[in-house]
C-alpha positions in Angstrom: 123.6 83.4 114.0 121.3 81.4 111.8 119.2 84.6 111.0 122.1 86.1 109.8 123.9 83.7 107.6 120.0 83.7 105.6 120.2 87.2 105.1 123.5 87.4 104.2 122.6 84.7 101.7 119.3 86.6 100.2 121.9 89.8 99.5 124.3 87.3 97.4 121.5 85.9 95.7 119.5 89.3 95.1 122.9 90.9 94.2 123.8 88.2 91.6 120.0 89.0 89.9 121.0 92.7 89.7 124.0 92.2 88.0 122.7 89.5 85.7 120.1 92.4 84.8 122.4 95.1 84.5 124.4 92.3 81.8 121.3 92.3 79.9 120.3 96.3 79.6 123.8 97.0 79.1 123.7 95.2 75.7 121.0 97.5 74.7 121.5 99.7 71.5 120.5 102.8 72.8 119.5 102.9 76.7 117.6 105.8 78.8 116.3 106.2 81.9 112.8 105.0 80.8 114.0 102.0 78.9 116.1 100.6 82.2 113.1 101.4 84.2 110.5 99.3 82.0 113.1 97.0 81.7 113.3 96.3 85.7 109.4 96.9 85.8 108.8 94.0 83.3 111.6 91.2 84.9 109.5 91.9 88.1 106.6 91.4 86.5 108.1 87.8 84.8 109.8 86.8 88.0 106.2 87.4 89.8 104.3 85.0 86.7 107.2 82.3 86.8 106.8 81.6 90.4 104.5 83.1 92.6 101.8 83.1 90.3 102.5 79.6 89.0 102.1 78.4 92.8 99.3 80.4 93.0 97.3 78.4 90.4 97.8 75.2 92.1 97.4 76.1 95.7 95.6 79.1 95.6 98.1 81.0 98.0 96.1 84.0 99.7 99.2 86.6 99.8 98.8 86.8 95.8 98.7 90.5 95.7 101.4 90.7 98.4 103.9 89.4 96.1 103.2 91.4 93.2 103.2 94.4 94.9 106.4 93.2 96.5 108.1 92.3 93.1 107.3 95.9 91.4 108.1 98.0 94.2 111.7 96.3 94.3 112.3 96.0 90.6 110.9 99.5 90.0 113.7 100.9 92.9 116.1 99.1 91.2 115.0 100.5 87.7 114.8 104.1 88.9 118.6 103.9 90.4 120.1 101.9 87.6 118.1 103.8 85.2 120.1 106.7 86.8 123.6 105.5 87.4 123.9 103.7 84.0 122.6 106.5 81.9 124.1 109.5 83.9 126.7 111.4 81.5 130.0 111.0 82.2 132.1 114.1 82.9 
């Protein structure tokens, strides 16, 4: 039951972040797919410096490249579909 209760907790959490996001590109001017997916690409990319990294420099972690990989594969999913939904014309 434990197990459960965490995960349900990490799909809150990473569901909160995506809508935060979504706040932020929908303020945009003018938005396209490839602005929403550089967008997601670079909050990875600042999520990854402003705490894995970070610990990295002081304890020399050795999963590193792990994490990066970890944080641009799931922001750049998230990009492509939001990219998508947010930008697809309405009928």
């Amino acid at each position: 039951m434990h197990g459960c209760l965490q995960i349900i907790k990490a799909f809150i959490t990473d569901f909160l972040v995506v809508l935060f996001f979504c706040w932020i590109i929908s303020g945009f001017a003018t938005n396209s797919f490839g602005k929403t997916f550089l967008a997601a690409l670079l909050t990875g990319l600042i999520v990854y410096l402003n705490s894995n990294y970070v610990v990295h420099i002081w304890y020399q972690t050795f999963d590193i490249e792990a994490y990066l990989i970890d944080y641009l594969v799931s922001w750049g999913i998230t990009g492509i579909w939001l990219g998508w939904w947010m930008n697809r014309k309405k009928v």
